[in-house]
DOLO-789113 format. One line per 3 residues: number of its first residue (from 1); their letters; for each residue x, y, z of C-alpha. Coordinates in nm, 4 decimals, decimal comma. Each point is the difference from the previous one (the first is absolute). Example, Ala and Ser with C-alpha at 12.3 -4.5 7.8 and 13.67 -1.06 7.14 Angstrom:
% DOLO-789113
1) as) 1,2300/-0,4500/0,7800 ~ 0,1370/0,3440/-0,0660
END
This chain:
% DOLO-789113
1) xxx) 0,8301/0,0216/-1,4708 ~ -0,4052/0,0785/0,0809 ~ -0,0985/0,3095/0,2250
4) xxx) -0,2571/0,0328/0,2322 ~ -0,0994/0,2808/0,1892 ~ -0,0102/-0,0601/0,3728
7) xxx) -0,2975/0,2908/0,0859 ~ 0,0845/0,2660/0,3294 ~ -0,3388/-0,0195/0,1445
10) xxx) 0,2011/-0,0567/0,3298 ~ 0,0980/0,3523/0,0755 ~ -0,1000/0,2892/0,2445
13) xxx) -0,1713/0,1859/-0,3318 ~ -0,0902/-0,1876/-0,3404 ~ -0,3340/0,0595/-0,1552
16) xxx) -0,1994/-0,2221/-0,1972 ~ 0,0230/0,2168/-0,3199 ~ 0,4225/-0,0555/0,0612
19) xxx) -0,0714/-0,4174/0,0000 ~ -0,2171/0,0448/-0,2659 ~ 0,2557/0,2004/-0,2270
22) xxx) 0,2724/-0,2222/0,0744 ~ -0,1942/-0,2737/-0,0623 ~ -0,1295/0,1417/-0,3602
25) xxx) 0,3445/0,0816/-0,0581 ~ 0,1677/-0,3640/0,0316 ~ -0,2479/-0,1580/-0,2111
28) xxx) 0,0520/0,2556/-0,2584 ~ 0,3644/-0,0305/0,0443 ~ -0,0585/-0,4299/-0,0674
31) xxx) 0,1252/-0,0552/0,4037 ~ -0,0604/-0,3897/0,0419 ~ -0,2137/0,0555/0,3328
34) xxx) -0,0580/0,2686/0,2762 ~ -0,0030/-0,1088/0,3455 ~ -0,1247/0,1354/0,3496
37) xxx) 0,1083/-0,0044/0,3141 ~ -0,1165/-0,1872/0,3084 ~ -0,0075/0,2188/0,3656
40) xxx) -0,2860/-0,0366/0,2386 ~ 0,1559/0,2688/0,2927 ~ 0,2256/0,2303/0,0457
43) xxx) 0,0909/-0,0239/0,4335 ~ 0,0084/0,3631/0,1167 ~ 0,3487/-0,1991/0,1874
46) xxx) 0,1322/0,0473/-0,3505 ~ -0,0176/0,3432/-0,0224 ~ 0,2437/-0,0345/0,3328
49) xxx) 0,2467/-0,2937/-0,1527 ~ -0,1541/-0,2474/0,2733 ~ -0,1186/-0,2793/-0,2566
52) xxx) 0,0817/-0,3619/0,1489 ~ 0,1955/-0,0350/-0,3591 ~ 0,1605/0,1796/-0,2289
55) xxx) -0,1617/0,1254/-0,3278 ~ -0,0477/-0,3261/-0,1748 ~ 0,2486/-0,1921/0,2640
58) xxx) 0,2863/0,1246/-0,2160 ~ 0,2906/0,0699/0,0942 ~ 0,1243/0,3640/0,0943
61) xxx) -0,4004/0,1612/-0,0475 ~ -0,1007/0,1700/0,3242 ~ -0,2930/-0,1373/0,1786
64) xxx) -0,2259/0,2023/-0,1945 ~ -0,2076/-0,0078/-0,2952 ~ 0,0490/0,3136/-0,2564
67) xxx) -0,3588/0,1046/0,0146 ~ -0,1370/0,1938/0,3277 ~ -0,2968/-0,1422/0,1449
70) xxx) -0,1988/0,2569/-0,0508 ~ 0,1085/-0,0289/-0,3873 ~ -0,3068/0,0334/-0,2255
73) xxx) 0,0680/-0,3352/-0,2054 ~ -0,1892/-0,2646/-0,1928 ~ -0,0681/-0,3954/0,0856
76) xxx) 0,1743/-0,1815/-0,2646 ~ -0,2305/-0,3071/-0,0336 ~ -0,3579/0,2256/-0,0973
79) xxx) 0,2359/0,1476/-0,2736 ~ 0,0440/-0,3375/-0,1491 ~ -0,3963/-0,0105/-0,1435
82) xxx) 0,0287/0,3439/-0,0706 ~ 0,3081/-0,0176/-0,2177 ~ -0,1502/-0,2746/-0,1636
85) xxx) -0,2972/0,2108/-0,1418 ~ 0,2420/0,2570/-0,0518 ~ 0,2371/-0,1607/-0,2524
88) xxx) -0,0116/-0,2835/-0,2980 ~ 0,3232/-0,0978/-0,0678 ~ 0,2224/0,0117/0,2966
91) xxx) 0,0020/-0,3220/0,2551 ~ -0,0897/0,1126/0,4109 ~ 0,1142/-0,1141/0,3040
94) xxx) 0,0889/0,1233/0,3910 ~ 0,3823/-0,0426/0,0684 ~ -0,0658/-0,1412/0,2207
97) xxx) -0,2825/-0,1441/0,2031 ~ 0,0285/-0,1135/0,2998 ~ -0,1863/-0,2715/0,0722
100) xxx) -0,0373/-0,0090/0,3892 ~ -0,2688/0,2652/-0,0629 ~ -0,1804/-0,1968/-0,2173
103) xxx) -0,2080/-0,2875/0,0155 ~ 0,1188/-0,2489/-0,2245 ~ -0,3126/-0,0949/-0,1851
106) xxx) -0,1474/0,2780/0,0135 ~ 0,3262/0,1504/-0,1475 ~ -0,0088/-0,2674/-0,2861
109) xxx) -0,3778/0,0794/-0,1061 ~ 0,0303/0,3643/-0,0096 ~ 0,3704/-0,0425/-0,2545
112) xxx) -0,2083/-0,2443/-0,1717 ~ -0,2635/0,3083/-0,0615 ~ 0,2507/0,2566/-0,0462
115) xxx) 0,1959/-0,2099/-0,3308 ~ -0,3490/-0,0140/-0,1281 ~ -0,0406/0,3803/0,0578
118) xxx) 0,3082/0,0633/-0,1563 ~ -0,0887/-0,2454/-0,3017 ~ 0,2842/-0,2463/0,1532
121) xxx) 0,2966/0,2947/0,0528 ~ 0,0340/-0,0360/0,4060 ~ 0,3228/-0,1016/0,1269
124) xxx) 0,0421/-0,1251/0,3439 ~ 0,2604/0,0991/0,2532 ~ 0,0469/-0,1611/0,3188
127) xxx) 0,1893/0,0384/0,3342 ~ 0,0042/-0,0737/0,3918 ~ -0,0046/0,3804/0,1222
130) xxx) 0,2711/0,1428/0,2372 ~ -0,1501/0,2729/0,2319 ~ -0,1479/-0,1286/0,3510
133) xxx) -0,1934/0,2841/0,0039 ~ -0,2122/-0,0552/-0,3224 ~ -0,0749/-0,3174/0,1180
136) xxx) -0,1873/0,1019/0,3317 ~ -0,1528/0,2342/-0,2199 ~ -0,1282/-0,2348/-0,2208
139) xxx) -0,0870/-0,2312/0,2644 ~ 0,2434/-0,2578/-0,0983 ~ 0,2780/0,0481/0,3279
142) xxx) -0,0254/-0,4352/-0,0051 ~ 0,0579/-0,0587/-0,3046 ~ 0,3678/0,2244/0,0094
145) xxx) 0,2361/-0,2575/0,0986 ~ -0,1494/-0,2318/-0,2534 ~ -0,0251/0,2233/-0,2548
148) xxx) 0,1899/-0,1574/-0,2455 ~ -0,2218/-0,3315/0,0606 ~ -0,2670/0,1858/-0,1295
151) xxx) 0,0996/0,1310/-0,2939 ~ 0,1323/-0,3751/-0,0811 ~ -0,4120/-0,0818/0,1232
154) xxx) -0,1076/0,2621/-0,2435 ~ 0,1485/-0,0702/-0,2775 ~ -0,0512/-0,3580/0,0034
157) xxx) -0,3994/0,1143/0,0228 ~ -0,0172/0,2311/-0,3043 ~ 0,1552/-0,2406/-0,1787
160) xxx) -0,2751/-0,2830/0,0781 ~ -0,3133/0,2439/0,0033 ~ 0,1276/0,1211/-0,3848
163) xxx) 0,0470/-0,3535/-0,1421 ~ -0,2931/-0,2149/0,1734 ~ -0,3534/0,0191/0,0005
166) xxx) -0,0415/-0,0288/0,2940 ~ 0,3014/-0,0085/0,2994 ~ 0,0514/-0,1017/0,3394
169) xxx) 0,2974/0,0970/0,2016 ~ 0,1426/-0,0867/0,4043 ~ 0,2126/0,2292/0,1176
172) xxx) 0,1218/0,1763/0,2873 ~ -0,1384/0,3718/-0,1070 ~ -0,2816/-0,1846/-0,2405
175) xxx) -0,2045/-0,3058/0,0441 ~ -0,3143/-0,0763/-0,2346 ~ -0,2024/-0,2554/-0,1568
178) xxx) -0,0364/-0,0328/-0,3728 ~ -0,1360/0,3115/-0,1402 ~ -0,0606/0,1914/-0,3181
181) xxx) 0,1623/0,3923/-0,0051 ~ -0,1622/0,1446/-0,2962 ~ 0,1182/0,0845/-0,3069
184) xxx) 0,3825/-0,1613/-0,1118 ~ 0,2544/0,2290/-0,1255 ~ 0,0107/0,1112/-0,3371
187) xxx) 0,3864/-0,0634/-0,0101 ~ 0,0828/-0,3739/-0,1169 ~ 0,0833/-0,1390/0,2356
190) xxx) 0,0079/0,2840/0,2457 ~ 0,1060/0,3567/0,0161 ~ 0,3979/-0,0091/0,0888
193) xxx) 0,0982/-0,0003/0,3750 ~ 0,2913/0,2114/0,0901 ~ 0,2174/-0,0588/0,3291
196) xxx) 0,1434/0,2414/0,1654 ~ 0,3427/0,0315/0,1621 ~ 0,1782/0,2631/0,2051
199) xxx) 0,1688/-0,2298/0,2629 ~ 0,0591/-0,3635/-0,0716 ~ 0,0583/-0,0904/-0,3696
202) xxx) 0,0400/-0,3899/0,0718 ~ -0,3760/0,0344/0,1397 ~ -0,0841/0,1882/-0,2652
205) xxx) 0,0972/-0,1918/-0,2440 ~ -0,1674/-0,3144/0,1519 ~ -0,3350/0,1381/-0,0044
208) xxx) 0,0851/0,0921/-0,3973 ~ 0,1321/-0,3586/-0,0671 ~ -0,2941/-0,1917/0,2230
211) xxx) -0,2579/0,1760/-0,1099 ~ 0,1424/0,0434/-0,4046 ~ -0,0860/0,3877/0,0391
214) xxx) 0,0610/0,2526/-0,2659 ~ 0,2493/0,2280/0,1694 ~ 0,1926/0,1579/0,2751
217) xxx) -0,0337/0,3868/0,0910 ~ 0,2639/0,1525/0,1840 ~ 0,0557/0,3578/0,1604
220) xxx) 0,2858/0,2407/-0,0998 ~ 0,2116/-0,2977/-0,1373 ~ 0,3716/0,0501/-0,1178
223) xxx) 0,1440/-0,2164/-0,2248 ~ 0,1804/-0,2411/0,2134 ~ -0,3077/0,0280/0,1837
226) xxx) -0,2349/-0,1386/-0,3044 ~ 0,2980/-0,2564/-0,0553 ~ -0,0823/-0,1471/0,3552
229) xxx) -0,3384/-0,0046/-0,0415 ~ -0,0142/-0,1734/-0,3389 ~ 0,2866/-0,2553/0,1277
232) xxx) -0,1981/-0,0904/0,2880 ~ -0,3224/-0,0502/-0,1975 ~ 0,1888/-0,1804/-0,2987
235) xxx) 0,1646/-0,2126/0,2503 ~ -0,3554/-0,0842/0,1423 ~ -0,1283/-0,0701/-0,3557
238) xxx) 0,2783/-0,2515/-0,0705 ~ -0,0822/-0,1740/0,3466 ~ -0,3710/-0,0451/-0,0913
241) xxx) -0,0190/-0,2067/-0,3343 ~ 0,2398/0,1679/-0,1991 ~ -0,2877/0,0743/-0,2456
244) xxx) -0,0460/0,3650/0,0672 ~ 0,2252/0,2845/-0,0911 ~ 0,1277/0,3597/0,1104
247) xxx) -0,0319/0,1005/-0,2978 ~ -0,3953/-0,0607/-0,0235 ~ -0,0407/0,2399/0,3343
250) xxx) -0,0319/0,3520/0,0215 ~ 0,2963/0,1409/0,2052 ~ -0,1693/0,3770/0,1422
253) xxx) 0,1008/0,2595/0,2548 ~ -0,1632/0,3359/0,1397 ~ 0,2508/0,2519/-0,0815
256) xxx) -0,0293/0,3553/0,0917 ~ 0,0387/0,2440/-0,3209 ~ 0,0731/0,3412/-0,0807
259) xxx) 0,1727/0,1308/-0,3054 ~ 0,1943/0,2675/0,1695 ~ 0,2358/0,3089/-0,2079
262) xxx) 0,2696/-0,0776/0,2706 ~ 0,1779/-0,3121/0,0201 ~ -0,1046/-0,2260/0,2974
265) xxx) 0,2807/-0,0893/0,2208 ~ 0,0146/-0,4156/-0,0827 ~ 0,1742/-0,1556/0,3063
268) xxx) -0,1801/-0,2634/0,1039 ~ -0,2372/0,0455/0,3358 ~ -0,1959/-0,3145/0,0258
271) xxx) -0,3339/0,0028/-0,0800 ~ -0,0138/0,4038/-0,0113 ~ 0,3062/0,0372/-0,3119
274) xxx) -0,1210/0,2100/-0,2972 ~ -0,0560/-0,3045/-0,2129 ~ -0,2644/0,1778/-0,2514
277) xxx) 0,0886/0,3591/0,1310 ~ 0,2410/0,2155/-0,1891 ~ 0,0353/0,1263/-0,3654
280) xxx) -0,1299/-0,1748/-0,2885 ~ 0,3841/-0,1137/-0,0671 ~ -0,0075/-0,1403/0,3273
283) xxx) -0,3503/-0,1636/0,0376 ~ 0,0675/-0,1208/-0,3841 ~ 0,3552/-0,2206/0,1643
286) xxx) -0,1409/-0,1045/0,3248 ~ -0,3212/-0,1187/-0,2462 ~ 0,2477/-0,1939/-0,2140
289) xxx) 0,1905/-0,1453/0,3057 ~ -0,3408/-0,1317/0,1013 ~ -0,1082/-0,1937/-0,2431
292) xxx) 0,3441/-0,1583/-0,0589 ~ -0,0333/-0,1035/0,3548 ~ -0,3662/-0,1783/-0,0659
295) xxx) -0,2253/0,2757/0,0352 ~ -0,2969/-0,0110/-0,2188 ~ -0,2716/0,2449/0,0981
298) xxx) 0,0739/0,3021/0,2562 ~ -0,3112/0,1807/0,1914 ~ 0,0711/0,3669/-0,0421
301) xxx) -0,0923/0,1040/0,3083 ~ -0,0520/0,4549/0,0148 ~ 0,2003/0,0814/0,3164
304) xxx) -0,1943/0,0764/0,3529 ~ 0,0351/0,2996/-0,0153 ~ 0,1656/0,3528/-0,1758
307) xxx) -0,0794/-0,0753/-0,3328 ~ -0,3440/0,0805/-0,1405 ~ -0,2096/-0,2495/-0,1727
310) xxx) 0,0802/0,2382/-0,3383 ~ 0,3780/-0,0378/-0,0197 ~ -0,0759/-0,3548/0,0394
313) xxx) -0,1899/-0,0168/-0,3019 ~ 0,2430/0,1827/-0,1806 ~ 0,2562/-0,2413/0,1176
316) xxx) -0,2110/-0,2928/-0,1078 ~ 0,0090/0,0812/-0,3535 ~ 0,3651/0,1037/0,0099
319) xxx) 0,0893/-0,3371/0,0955 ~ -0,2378/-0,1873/-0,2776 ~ 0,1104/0,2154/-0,2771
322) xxx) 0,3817/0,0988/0,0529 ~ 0,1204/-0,2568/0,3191 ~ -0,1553/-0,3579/-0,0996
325) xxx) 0,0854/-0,0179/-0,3564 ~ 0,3577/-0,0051/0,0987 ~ -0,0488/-0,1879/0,2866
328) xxx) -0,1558/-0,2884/-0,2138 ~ 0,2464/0,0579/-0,2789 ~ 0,2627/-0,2374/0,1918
END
């Protein structure tokens, strides 16, 4: 099982000195890749539970998101460049980004920049969105009940602008003639596109199958949860040609950690159980119940809020030294 560090720059305090020391940290520690995360507002209706949605659409999450609107936080996708001067070893990527507030091509040339800035170490996460709200403020109210089209539109451009010299595409959210983008990825034959999933796992796992992407991230995933999941995608895979397997996929989830001295109570709440919260005993099990359930790489993701960016990096390097060496014993 691979780490990666999932960073808190969405929170109502987190300085850049914090990113950059848990950053520094995971690549010392050998994490596989540290990721960011994507938020363009914060409604002020949050702050009163009066979202359209619930956090992420999931079930039994109030209509709020955890981070006031007047919370001092950081833009995940400016971090991506940044991290990539910041680091040598660990892969980057933004878990995820969604694509509605992007322009497709220009989306695809700026990646294409960033693997070279990173010397070919970006990864690429993709999703549809979820919050009305973000969407008027990013001008993109239309595109919301097709969101999903355009991620599918997206993707299908990346891909073409990465492999061709020059690429035309005729779509409902894109249309151009044949055109040259700039420099090609680094990665052969492009840096690997990650779907995202909170909702629908047969969609998901379409776009993964279709599109022969690298992997699925999920959010706060239990094990029958990641069982589902990789079912649904395998299932897909099977359907397509029958040449591509589960197996060759990386199977990731967001997980919310904190070694705590108290045990965690462990009943399972949806999408807000303490599935990486609790002792090391505890984290070490839930870890090991994980994987045998088809989890390959988690996101440690530093809580919200109440724990400071220092016990987190204590925590880090408990679980490299004392927690994963049992966990990958199995």
């Amino acid at each position: 099982m691979k780490l990666a560090l999932y960073l808190p720059n969405f929170r109502d305090q987190v300085s850049v000195k914090e990113l950059e020391d848990l950053t520094e940290l995971a690549e010392d520690l050998d994490f596989d890749s540290v990721w960011t995360l994507d938020r363009i507002v914060v409604p002020e209706a949050s702050d009163r539970e009066e979202l359209v949605n619930a956090f992420g659409m999931m079930d039994g999450f109030p209509k709020a998101l955890p981070v006031s609107s007047r919370g001092q936080w950081y833009q995940g996708w400016p971090l991506i460049p940044w991290l990539a001067a910041k680091t040598t070893k660990v892969r980057i990527g933004m878990s995820i980004t969604d694509t509605p507030y992007r322009s497709p091509g220009v989306l695809s040339a700026e990646l294409a920049t960033v693997d070279h800035l990173s010397n070919g170490r970006l990864n690429v996460g993709v999703g549809a969105g979820w919050m009305p709200e973000e969407f008027a403020a990013a001008s993109a109210s239309h595109i919301y009940p097709k969101r999903h089209k355009h991620v599918r539109e997206t993707i299908e451009i990346m891909q073409g602008i990465w492999t061709n010299d020059v690429f035309e595409y005729h779509g409902e959210f894109a249309d151009f003639d044949k055109s040259g983008f700039g420099a090609k990825p680094i990665q052969d034959p492009h840096p690997p596109i990650f779907m995202s999933g909170l909702k629908d796992p047969k969609r998901s796992a379409k776009r993964v199958a279709n599109y022969n992407l690298a992997g699925w991230i999920g959010i706060q995933d239990r094990p029958e949860e990641l069982v589902e999941w990789r079912g649904a995608i395998e299932r897909e895979l099977d359907e397509l040609d029958g040449s591509h397997s589960i197996d060759d996929l990386e199977i990731c989830s967001m997980c919310w950690f904190v070694i705590t001295d108290e045990e965690s109570d462990q009943t399972p709440q949806g999408k807000g159980s303490n599935i990486l919260i609790g002792t090391a005993d505890q984290i070490t099990e839930n870890l090991k119940r994980l994987r045998e359930a088809g989890l390959t790489m988690p996101l440690i993701w530093p809580p919200f809020t109440d724990v400071p960016v220092s016990k987190t990096l204590d925590d880090l390097k408990q679980l490299t030294e004392e927690i994963m060496p049992k966990v990958n014993a199995m």
